[in-house]
C-alpha positions as CSV (number, residue, x, y, z in Angstrom):
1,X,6.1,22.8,-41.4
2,X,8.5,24.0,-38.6
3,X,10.3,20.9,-36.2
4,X,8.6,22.9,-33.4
5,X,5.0,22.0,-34.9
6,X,5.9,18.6,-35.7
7,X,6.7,18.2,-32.2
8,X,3.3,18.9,-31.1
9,X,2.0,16.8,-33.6
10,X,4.6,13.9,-31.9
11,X,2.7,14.7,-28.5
12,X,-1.1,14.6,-30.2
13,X,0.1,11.1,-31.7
14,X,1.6,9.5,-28.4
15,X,-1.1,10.8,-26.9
16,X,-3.6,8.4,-28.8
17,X,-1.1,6.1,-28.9
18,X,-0.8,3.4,-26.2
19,X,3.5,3.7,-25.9
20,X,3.9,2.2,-22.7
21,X,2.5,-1.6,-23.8
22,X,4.2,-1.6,-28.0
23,X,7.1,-3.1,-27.2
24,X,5.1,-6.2,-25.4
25,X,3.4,-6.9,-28.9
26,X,4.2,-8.2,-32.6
27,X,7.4,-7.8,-33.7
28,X,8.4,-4.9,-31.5
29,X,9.4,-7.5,-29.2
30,X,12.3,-8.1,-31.3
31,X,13.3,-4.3,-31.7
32,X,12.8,-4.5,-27.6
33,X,15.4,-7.6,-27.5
34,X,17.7,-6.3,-30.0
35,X,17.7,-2.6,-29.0
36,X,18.8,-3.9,-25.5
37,X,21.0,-6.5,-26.1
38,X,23.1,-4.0,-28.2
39,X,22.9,-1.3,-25.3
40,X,24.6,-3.8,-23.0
41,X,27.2,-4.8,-25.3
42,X,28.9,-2.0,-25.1
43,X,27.4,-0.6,-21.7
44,X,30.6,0.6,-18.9
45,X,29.6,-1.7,-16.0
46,X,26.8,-0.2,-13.2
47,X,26.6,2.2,-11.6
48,X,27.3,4.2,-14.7
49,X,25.2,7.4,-15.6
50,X,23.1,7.0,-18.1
51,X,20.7,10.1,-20.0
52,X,17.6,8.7,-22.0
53,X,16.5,11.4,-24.2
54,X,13.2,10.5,-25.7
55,X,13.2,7.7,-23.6
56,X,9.0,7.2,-23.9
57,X,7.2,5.5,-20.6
58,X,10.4,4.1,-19.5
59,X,11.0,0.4,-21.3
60,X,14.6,0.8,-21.5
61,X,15.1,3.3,-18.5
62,X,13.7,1.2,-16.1
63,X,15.1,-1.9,-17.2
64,X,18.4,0.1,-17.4
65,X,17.7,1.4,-13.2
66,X,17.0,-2.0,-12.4
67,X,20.2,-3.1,-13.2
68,X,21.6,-0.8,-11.0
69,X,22.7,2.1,-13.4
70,X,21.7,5.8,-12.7
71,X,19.2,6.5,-15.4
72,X,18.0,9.5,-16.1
73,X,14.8,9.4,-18.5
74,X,13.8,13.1,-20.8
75,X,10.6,13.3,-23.5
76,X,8.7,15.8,-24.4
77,X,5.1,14.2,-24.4
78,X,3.9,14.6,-20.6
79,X,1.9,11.4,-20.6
80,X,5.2,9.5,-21.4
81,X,7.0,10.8,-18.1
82,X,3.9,10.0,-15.6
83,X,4.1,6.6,-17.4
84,X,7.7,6.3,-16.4
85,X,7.5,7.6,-12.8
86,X,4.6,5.0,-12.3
87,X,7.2,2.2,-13.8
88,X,9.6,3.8,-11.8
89,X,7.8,3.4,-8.7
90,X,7.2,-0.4,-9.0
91,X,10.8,-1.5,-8.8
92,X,11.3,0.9,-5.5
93,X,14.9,-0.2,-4.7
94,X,16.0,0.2,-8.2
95,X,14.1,3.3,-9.5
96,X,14.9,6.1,-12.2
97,X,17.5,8.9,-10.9
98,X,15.0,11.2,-12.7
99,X,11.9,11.5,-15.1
100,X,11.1,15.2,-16.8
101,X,9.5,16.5,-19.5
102,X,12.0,18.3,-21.9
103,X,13.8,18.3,-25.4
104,X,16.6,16.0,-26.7
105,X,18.3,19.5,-28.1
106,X,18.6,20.6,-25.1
107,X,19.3,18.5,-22.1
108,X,19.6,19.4,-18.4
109,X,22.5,18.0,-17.6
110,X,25.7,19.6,-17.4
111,X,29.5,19.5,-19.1
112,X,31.0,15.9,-19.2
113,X,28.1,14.2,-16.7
114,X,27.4,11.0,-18.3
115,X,28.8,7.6,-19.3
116,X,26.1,7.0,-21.8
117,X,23.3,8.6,-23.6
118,X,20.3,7.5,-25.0
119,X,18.8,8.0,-28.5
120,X,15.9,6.0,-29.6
121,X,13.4,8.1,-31.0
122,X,14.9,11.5,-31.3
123,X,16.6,10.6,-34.4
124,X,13.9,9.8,-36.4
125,X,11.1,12.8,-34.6
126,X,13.5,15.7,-35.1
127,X,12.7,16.1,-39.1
128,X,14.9,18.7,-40.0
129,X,18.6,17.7,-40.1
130,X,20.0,20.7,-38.0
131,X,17.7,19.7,-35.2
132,X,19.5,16.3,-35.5
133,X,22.6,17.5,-35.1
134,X,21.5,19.8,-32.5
135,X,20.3,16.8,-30.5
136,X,23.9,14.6,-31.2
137,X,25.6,17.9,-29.9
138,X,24.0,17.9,-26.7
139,X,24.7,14.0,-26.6
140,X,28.3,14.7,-26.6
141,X,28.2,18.2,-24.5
142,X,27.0,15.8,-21.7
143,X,29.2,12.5,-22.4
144,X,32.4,12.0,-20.6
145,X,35.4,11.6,-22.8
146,X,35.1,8.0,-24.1
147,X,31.4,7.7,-23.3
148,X,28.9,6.3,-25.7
149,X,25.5,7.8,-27.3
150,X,23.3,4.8,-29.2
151,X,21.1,6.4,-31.9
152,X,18.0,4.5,-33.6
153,X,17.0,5.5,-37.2
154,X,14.0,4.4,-39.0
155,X,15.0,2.8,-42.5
156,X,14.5,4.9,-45.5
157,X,12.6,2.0,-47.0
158,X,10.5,0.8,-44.2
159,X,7.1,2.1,-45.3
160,X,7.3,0.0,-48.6
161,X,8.2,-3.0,-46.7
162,X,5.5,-2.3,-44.3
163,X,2.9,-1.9,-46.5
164,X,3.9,-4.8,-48.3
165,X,3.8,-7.2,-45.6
166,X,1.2,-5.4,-43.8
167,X,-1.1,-5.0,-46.7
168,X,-1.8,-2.1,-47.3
169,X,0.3,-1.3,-50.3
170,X,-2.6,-0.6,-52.4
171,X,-4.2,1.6,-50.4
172,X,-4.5,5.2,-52.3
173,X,-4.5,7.3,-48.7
174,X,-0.7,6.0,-48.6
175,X,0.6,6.2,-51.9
176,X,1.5,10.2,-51.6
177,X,3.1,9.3,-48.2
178,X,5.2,6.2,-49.4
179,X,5.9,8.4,-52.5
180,X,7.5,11.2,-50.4
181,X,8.9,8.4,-48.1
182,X,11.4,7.5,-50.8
183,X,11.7,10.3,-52.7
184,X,13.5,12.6,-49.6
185,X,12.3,10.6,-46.6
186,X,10.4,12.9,-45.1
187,X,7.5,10.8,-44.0
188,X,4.3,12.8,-43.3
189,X,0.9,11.6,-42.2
190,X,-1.8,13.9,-43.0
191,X,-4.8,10.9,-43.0
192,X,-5.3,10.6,-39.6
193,X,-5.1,7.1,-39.7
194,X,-2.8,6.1,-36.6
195,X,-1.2,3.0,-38.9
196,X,0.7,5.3,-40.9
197,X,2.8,6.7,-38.2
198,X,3.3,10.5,-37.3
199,X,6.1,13.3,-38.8
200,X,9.1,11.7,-39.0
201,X,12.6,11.6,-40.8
202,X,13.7,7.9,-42.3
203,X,17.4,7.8,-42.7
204,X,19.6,6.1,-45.3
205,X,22.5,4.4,-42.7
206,X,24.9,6.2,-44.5
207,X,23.0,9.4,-43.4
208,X,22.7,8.3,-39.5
209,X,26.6,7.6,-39.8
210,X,27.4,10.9,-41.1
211,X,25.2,12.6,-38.8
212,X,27.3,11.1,-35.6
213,X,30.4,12.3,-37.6
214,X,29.2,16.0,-38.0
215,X,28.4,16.1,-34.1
216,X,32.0,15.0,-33.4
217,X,31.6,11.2,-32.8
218,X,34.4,8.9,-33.6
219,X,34.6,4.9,-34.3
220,X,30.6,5.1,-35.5
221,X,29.5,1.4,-35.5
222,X,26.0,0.6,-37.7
223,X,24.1,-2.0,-37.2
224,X,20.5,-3.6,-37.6
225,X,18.1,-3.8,-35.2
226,X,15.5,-5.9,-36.2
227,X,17.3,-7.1,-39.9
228,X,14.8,-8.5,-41.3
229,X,13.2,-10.5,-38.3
230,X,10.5,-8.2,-38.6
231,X,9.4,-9.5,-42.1
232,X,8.9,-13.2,-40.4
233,X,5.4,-14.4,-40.9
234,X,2.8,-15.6,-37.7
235,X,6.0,-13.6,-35.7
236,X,3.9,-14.1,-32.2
237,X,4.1,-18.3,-32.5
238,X,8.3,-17.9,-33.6
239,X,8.5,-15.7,-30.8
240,X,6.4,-17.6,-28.4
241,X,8.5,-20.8,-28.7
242,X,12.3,-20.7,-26.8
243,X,14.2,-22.9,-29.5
244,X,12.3,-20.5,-32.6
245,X,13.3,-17.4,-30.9
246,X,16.8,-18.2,-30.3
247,X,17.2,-19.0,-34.1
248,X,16.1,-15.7,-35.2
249,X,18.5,-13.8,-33.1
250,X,21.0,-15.6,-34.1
251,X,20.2,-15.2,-37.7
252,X,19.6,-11.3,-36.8
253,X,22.9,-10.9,-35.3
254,X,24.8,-12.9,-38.2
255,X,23.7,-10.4,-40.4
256,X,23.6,-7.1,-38.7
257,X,26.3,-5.6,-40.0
258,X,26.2,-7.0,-44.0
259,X,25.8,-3.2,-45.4
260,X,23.3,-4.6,-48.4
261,X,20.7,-6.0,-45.4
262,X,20.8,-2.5,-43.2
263,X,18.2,-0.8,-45.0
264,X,15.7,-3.8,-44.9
265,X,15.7,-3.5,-41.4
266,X,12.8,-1.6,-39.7
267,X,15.3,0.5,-37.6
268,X,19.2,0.5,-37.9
269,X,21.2,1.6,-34.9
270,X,24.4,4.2,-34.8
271,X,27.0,3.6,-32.0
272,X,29.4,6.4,-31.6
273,X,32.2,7.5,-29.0
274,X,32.8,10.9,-27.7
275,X,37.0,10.9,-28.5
276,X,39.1,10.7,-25.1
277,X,41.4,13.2,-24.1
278,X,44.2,11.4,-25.6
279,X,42.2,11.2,-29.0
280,X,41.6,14.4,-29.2
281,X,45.0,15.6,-29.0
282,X,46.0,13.3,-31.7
283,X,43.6,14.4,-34.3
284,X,44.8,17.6,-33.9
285,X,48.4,17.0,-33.9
């Protein structure tokens, strides 16, 4: 299967799928918290410019706008963008700089434009490695020397811990995909059963690191998103109460860089830096 059909089967599934409310729910609420509170923690100060390729309905653009940054949100699935304008349009004094459809590989944004660029879902859509690296090239064709491009990969292992804890291990429709899974982790869904995801690429961390390499990325920082938060059982009455919540971040963040726990989490995130001027001329002395 060609990237380019996998693609439209990406825009079929998000079309079903109800994108704009999943990060209010379940454990997403921790990949939400997490994914933002390691965006800000290396974030240049607002007004900075900041590109969110496959940015979705706008969770982390918006909230991104609102703090004053210029944020300008790209995805291919159509009902994705209208979501975002709409969320855009309900904070009217902070609202997106831009919402379009288009294609992580190749972004409309010219030379050296950006402070920042978002990948949150690219990573893990665009199956075929080249398109990966296509996608981290464009990153950096955009990024101002010294600017930053966040990646999120979905753990190699995730569908056997998933299917463990969500129990559905033993069902015989996902044994071929979990099989594949961990055999090369090219995850393909060909049930129709919206559970089981769409076409997608789970990394090794190694792999995600490497692939910020290749594209030219220096001082690459891994780290987990969820750890293994996600694994928590009754997760909505640990999240619901203040002191609970608090504990498991702080767990979360204690071990979000142990190598041995990366691949337990649900998604891993790559931080990489587009070398300065200064850099550059260094590495090549």
């Amino acid at each position: 299967m060609s990237n380019d059909d996998s693609i439209q089967k990406i825009v079929r599934h998000y079309g079903d799928a109800d994108e704009a409310s999943r990060l209010g729910t379940g454990w997403f609420q921790l990949e939400q918290a997490r994914t933002q509170e390691l965006i800000l923690r290396h974030l240049p100060p607002s007004p900075a410019t900041v590109v969110d390729a496959g940015g979705g309905a706008g969770a982390h653009a918006c909230w991104l706008a609102d703090r004053g940054y210029q944020v300008h949100l790209l995805d291919p699935v159509p009902k994705h963008v209208e979501q975002a304008r709409a969320a855009s349009s309900r904070q009217p004094e902070h609202p997106l700089a831009s919402a379009e459809v288009g294609d992580a590989r190749d972004l409309p944004h010219g030379d050296v434009s950006a402070d920042a660029v978002l990948l949150l879902g690219p990573l893990y859509h665009l199956v075929e490695k080249e398109d990966r690296l296509a996608c981290l090239r464009e990153a950096h064709r955009v990024l101002r020397p010294g600017g930053l491009v966040w990646g999120a990969g979905i753990s190699h292992f995730a569908s056997l811990f998933d299917s463990l804890s969500g129990g559905f291990f033993n069902d015989g429709a996902f044994a071929p995909i979990l099989a594949r899974d961990l055999k090369d982790g090219q995850h393909r869904n060909s049930t129709g059963n919206p559970l089981y995801f769409t076409d997608a690429f789970f990394h090794r961390p190694d792999e995600l690191a490497d692939e910020f390499l290749n594209a030219g990325f220096h001082d690459v920082e891994l780290v987990a998103i969820e750890g293994p938060g996600w694994l928590a059982r009754d997760f909505d009455s640990l999240w619901n109460d203040p002191q609970q919540r608090a504990r498991l971040l702080a767990a979360v963040r204690k071990v979000e860089s142990e190598p041995s726990v990366l691949g337990a989490s649900s998604h891993f995130m790559a931080i990489g830096r587009k070398p300065s001027s200064k850099q550059k001329a260094s590495s090549s002395a």
